[in-house]
C-alpha positions in Angstrom: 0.0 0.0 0.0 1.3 3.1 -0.9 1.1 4.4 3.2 3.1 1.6 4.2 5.8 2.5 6.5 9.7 1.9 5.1 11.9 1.7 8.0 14.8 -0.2 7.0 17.2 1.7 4.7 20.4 0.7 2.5 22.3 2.3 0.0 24.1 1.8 -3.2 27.4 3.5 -4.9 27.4 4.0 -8.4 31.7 3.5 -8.3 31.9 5.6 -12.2 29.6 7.9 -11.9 30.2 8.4 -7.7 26.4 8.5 -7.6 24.7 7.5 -4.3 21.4 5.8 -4.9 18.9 5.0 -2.4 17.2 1.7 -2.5 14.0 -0.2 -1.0 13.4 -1.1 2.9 11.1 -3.2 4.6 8.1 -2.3 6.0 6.0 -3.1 9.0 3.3 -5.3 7.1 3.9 -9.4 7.1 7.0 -10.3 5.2 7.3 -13.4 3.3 10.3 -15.3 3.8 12.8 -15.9 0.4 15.4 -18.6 -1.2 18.4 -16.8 -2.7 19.6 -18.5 -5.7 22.8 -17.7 -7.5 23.4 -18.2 -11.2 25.4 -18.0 -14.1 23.4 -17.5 -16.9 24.8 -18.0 -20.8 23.3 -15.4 -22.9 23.3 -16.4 -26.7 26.9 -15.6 -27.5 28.0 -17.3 -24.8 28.5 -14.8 -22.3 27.9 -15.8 -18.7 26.2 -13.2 -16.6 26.1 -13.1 -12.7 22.4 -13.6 -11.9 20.7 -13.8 -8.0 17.2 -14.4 -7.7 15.1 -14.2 -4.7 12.2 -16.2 -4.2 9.4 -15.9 -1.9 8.8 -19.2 -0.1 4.9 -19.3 0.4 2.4 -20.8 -1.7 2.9 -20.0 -5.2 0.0 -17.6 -6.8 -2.2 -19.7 -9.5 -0.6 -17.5 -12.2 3.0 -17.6 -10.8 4.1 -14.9 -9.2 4.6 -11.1 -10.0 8.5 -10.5 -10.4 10.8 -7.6 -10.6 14.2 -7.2 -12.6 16.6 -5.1 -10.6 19.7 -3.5 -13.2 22.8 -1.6 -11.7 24.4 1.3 -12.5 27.7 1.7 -14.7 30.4 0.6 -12.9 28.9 -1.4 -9.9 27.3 -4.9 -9.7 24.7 -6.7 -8.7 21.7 -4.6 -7.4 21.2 -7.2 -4.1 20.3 -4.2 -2.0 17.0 -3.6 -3.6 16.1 -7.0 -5.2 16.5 -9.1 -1.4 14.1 -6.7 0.1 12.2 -6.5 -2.0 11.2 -10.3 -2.5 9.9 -10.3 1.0 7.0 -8.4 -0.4 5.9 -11.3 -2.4 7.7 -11.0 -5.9 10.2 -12.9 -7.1 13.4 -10.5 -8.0 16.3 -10.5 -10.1 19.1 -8.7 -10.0 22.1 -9.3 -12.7 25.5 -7.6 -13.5 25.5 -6.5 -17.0 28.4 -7.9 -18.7 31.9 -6.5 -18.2 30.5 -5.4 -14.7 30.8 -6.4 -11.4 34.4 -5.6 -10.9 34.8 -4.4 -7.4 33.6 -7.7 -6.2 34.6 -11.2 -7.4 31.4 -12.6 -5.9 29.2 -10.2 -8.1 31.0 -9.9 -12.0 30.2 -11.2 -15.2 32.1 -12.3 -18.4 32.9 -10.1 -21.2 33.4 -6.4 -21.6 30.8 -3.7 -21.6 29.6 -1.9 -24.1 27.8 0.8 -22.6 24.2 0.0 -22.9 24.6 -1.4 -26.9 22.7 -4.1 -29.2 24.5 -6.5 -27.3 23.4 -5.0 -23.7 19.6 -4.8 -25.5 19.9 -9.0 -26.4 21.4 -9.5 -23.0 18.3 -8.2 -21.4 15.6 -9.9 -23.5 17.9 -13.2 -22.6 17.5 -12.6 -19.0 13.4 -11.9 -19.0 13.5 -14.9 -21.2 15.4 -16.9 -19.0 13.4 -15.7 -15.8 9.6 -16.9 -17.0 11.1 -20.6 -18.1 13.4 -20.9 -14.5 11.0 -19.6 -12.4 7.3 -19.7 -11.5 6.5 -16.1 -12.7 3.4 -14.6 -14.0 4.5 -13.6 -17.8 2.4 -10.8 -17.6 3.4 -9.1 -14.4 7.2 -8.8 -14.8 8.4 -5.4 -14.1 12.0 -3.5 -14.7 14.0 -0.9 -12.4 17.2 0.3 -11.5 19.1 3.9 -11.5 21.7 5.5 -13.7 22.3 2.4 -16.2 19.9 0.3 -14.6 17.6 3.3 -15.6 18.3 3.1 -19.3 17.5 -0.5 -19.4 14.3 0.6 -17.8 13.8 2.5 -20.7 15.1 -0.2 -22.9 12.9 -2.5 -22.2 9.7 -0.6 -23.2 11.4 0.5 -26.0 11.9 -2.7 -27.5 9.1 -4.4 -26.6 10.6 -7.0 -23.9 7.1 -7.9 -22.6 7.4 -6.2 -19.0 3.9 -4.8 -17.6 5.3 -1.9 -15.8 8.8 0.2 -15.6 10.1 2.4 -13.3 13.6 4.0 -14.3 15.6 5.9 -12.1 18.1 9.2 -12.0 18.5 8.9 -16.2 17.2 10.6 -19.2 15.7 8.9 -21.3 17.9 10.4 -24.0 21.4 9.3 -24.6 22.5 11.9 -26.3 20.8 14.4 -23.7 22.9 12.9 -21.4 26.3 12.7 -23.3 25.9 16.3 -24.9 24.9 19.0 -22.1 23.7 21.7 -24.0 26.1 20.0 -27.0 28.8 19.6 -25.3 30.9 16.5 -24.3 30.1 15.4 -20.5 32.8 14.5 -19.2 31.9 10.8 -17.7 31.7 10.0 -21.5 35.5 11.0 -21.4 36.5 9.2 -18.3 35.0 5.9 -19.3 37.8 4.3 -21.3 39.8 4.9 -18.3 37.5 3.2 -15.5 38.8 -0.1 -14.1 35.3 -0.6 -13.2 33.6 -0.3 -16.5 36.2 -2.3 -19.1 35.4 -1.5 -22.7 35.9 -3.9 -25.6 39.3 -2.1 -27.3 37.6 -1.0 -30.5 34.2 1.0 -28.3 37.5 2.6 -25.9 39.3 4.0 -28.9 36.0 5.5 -30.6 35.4 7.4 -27.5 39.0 8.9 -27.5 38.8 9.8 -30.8 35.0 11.2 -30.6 36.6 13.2 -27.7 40.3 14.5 -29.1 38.1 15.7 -32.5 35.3 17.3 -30.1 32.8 15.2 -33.1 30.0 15.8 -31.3 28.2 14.9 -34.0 29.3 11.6 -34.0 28.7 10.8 -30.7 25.5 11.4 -31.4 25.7 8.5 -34.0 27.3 6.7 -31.3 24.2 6.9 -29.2 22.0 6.5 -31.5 22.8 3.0 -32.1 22.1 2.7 -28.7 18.8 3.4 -29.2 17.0 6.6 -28.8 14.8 6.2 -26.4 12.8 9.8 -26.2 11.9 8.9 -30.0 11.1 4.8 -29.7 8.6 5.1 -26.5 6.1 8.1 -28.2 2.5 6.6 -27.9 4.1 4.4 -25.4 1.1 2.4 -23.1 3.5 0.7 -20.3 2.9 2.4 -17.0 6.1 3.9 -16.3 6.8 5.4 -13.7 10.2 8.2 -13.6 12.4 9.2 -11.0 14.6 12.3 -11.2 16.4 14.5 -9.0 16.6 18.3 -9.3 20.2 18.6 -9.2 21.1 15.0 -11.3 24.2 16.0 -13.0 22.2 14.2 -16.1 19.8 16.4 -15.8 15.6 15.8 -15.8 14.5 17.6 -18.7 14.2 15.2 -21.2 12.7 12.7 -18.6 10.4 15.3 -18.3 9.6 15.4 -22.0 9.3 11.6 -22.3 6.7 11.7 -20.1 4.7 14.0 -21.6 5.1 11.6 -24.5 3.4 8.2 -23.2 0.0 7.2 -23.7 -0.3 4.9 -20.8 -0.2 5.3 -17.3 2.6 7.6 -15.9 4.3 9.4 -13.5 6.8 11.8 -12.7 8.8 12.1 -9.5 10.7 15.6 -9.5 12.7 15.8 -6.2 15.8 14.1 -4.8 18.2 11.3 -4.7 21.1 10.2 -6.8 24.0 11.2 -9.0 24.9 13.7 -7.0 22.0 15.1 -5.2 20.3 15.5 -1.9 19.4 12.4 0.0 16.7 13.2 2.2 15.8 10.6 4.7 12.1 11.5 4.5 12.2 11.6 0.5 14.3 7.7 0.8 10.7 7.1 2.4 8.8 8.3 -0.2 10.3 7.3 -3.3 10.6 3.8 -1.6 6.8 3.7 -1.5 6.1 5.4 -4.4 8.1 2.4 -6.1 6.3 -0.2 -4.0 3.1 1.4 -5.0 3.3 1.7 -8.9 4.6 -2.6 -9.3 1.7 -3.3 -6.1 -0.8 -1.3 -8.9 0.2 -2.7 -12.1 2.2 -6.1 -11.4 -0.7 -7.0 -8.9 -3.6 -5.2 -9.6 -3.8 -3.7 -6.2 -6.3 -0.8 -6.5 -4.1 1.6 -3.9 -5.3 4.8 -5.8 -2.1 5.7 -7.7 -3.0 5.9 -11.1 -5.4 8.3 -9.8 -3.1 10.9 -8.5 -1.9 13.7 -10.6 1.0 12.6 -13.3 3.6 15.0 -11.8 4.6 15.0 -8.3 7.5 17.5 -7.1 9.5 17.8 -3.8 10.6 21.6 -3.6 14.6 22.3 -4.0 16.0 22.2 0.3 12.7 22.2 2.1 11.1 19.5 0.1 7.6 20.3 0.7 5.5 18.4 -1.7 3.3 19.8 -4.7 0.9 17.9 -7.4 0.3 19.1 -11.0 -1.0 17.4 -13.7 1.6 18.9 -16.2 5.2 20.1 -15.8 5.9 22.6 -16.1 2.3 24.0 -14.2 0.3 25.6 -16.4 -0.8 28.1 -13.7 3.1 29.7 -14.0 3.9 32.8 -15.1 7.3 33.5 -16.7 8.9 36.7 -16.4 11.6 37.9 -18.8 14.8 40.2 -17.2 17.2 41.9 -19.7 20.7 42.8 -18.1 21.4 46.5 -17.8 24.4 48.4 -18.5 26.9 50.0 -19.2 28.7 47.1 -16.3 27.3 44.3 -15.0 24.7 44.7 -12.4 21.4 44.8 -12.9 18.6 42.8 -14.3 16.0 45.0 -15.7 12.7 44.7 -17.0 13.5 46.7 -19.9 16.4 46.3 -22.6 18.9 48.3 -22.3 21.6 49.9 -24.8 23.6 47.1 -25.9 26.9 46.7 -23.9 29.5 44.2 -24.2 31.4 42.0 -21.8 33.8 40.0 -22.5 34.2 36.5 -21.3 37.7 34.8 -21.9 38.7 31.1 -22.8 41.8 31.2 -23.3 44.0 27.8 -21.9 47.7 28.2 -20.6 50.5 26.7 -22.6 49.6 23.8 -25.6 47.3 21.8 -24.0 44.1 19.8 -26.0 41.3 17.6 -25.8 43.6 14.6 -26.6 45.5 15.3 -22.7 42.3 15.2 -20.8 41.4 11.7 -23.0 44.7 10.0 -21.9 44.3 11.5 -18.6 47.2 14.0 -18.7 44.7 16.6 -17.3 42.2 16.0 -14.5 38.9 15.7 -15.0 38.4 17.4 -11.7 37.5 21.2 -11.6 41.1 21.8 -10.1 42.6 20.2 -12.8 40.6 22.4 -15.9 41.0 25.9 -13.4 45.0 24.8 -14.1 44.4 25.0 -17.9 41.7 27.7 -18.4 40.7 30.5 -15.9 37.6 31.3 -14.6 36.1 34.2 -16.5 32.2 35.2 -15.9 30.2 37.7 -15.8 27.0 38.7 -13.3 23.5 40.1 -13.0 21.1 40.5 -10.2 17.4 41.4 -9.9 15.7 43.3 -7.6 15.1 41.6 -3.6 11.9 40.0 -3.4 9.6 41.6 -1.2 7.8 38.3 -0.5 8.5 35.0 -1.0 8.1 33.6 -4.7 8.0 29.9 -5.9 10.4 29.2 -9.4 8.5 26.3 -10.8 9.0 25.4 -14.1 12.0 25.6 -16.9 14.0 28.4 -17.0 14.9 30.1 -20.6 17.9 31.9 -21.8 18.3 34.0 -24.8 21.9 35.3 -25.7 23.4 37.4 -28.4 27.1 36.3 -28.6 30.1 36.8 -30.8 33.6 35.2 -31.0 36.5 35.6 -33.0 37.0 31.7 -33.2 34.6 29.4 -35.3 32.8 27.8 -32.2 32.9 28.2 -28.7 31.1 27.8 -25.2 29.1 29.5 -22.6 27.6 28.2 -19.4 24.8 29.9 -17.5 23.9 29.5 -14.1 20.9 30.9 -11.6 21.6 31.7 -8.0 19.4 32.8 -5.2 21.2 35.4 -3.1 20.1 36.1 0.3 21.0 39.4 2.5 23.9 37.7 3.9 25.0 36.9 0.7 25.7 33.5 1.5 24.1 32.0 -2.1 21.9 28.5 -3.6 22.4 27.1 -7.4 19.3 27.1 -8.4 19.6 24.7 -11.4 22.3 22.2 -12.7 23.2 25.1 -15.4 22.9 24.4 -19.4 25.6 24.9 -22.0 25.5 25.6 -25.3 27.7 24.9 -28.0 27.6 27.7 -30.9 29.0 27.2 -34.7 29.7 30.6 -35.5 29.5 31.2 -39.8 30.7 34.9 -39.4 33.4 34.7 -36.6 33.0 38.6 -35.1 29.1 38.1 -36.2 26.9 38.7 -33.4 24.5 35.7 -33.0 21.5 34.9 -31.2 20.9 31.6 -28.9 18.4 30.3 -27.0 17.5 27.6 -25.0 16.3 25.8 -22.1 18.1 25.6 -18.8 17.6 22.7 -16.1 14.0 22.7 -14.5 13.8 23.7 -11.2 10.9 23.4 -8.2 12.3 25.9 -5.3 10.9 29.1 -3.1 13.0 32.1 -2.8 12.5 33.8 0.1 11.5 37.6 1.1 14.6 39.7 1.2 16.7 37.4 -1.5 17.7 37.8 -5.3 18.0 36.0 -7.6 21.6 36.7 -9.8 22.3 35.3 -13.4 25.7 34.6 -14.1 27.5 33.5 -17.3 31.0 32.5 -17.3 33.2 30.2 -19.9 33.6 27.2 -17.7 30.4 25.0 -16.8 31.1 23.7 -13.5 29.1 23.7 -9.8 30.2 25.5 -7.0 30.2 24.4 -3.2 29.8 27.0 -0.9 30.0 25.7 1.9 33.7 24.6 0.7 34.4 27.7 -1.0 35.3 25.3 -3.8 34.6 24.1 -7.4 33.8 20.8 -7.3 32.0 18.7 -10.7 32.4 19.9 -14.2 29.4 19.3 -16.0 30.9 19.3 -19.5 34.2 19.5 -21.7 35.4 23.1 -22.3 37.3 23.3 -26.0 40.9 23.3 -25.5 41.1 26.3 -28.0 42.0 29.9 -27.8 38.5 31.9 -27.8 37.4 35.1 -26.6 33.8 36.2 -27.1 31.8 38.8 -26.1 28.2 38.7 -24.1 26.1 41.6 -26.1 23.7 42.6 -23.5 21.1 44.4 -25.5 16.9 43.5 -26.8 18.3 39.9 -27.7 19.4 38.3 -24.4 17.3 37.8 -21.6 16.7 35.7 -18.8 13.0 34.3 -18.9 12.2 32.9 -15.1 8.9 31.0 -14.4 6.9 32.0 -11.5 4.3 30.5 -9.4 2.4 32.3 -7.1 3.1 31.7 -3.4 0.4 31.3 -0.9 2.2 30.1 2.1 
């Protein structure tokens, strides 16, 4: 039931991507007890993988019993955490290490190399459904799929190519690959890292594709590259399998696309804006909740349990720090209302309601000494932020708005429009939102977007726009909010007075562009109106 109490808590680290995910507890109702059985399964190429299942030992349900398949993320194994619990409410579970996988722990890899959610990954999958309804006494129509980060994707994966589950609950990824992979078009900079992880070994001809996409900055063929790996924004339109999609505000994947995938389906769905992996807050009260919000949607559609939740509202949010809880049936709300702020010159300052003459400011990208793509892909440079700061400077730029006399909700997905100019070919920018209070002690608001520009004309002013991260958070009386845009796209810990995750690849090239702040860049905030 979807009021059940969770008490008991574990966790799960996501060794690549350092991700914390939180995973399912037991509750106070009747627990079944289970068998654990460990496996190595042969997938048709004649790859073993590492397979547990837990099965409940009561009497088995006429039609076999609903069962779950519990997927990892990149880099770990096994996803025992979740599935073992998990079977005590009276589902058989699976949880597998994808091949390649597993390498922390003898007890928990599989054979082979990975290949980062590819064909073979999608045959590996249908294999182990397969092999689950002829090993085990399972209902064939009440198999359901979950897992975060890469266990998300083949959430995704398996509605998208038709694997037979009845429900699907994917966790802390976009549904798009190359969403995730191309911030704003630019190269994140996990895709960079990942022919260097011990924990995620590549077959030798996928690691040297991913240098070379990465020395040549071919970001358009790293969107080929994805693509092959299916598409799954594009393959689930129309889609009728309750899903069911977990994203966290501050996911350094980010929870747009998620958001527009599930705007997409046809079927039953849900979206869960809020907290919880890669990176973001864990909140011990939110762990509850997404814990039973889980429990509730395979209860509902694995079971038939008629526990109310498909008749909720599709979109349920968890405001950014205090986490208060809000229902729409649409995200963003229709009820918002989006206010556009120009910057004001002649300096950086203000944000105005009105355009201003046009000003420039200069933002510069310049690295020190003859350094490239090609050292941070052999790992010459670090991929942390004190590593880049070596190479290429900070340079930014900043505008505030007026204090708020009252408090003000920002629901919704913040736009940006820019007029820029360079005298290189192509270049970046990153934009970030902060809420500033009296103090000036200061919040992120959003996991900032980039944007990659292809400049025709190299002094040529031109004109972007785009859509930063969406964002769920009250400002309070007294604070401002600040836009700042800077060269470098990286987070910034206040608490630390530190830098401390890059969110994507700067270009190793000498640039210096200019920020025109004039009638074509703006700053377009959404608004909600704030009744407590």
């Amino acid at each position: 039931m979807r009021n059940s109490i969770i008490t008991g808590l574990a966790s799960f680290k996501d060794v690549t991507f350092t991700a914390v995910f939180l995973i399912l507890g037991f509750g106070f109702i009747a627990q079944s007890e289970i068998t654990q059985n460990d496996h190595m399964v042969a997938m048709d190429d004649g790859v073993r993988l590492n397979t547990t299942v837990f099965v409940p030992d009561g009497e088995i349900p006429k039609s076999g019993w609903p069962a779950v398949i519990f997927v990892h993320g990149l880099g770990s194994g096994k996803y025992l955490s979740a599935a073992k619990p998990f079977a005590k409410f009276d589902y058989i579970t699976l949880a597998y290490t994808v091949r390649g996988g597993g390498q922390q722990k003898v007890s928990e890899r599989s054979e082979g190399v990975s290949t980062m959610a590819g064909p073979r990954e999608v045959e590996d999958l249908k294999g182990i459904i397969s092999w689950l309804k002829k090993s085990y006494p399972v209902n064939p129509k009440a198999v359901g799929i979950t897992g975060p980060s890469l266990g998300g994707i083949h959430s995704w994966m398996a509605v998208a190519h038709d694997m037979g589950v009845a429900a699907s609950v994917p966790q802390n990824f976009p549904v798009s690959s190359n969403y995730a992979m191309l911030p704003g078009g630019n190269i994140h900079p996990r895709f960079v890292g990942i022919p260097r992880s011990k924990s995620t070994p590549l077959t030798p001809e996928l690691s040297q594709l991913i240098k070379h996409l990465t020395i040549n900055y071919d970001t358009q063929g790293v969107i080929d590259f994805m693509m092959e790996r299916g598409e799954f924004a594009q393959q689930i339109e129309g889609e009728k399998t309750p899903i069911l999609a977990l994203v966290a505000w501050e996911d350094h994947w980010g929870s747009n696309s998620a958001i527009e995938a599930i705007a997409k389906l046809k079927g039953p769905r849900k979206l869960y804006l809020g907290t919880g992996g890669h990176g973001s807050s864990t909140v011990p009260s939110e762990i509850k909740f997404r814990n039973n919000l889980i429990r509730s949607w395979f209860d509902r559609y694995l079971k038939g349990e008629r526990n109310r939740i498909d008749k909720e509202p599709v979109v349920e949010i968890a405001l950014l720090d205090t986490w208060e809880h809000m229902q729409f049936a649409i995200f963003p709300p229709r009820e918002v209302h989006k206010k556009v702020s120009y910057p004001k010159g002649p300096t950086p300052g203000e944000l105005a309601n009105e355009p201003a003459a046009t000003n420039s400011y200069h933002l510069i990208h310049l690295p020190k000494g003859k350094v490239g793509l090609a050292d941070l892909a052999e790992g010459r440079i670090s991929l942390r932020p004190e590593g880049l700061l070596k190479e290429i400077p900070l340079s930014s730029v900043s505008w505030k708005m007026t204090p708020e006399k009252n408090s003000r909700l920002v629901i919704g997905i913040p736009k940006c429009r820019l007029e820029l100019s360079s005298k290189y070919p192509r270049f970046q920018v990153a934009v970030r939102l902060w809420d500033v209070d009296p103090s000036a002690k200061t919040r992120r608001l959003f996991s900032r977007a980039a944007q990659l520009v292809e400049v025709s004309n190299s002094m040529k002013p031109q004109i972007i726009e785009f859509d930063l991260a969406a964002i769920g958070y009250r400002i309070q009386a007294g604070n401002h909010i600040e836009l700042e845009i800077s060269n470098l796209d990286m987070d910034w810990d206040k608490t630390k007075n530190t830098w401390y995750r890059v969110r994507s690849i700067p270009l190793f090239q000498k640039t210096q562009f200019q920020v025109h702040a004039g009638s074509d860049t703006w700053i377009q905030i959404p608004f909600l109106e704030d009744h407590n």
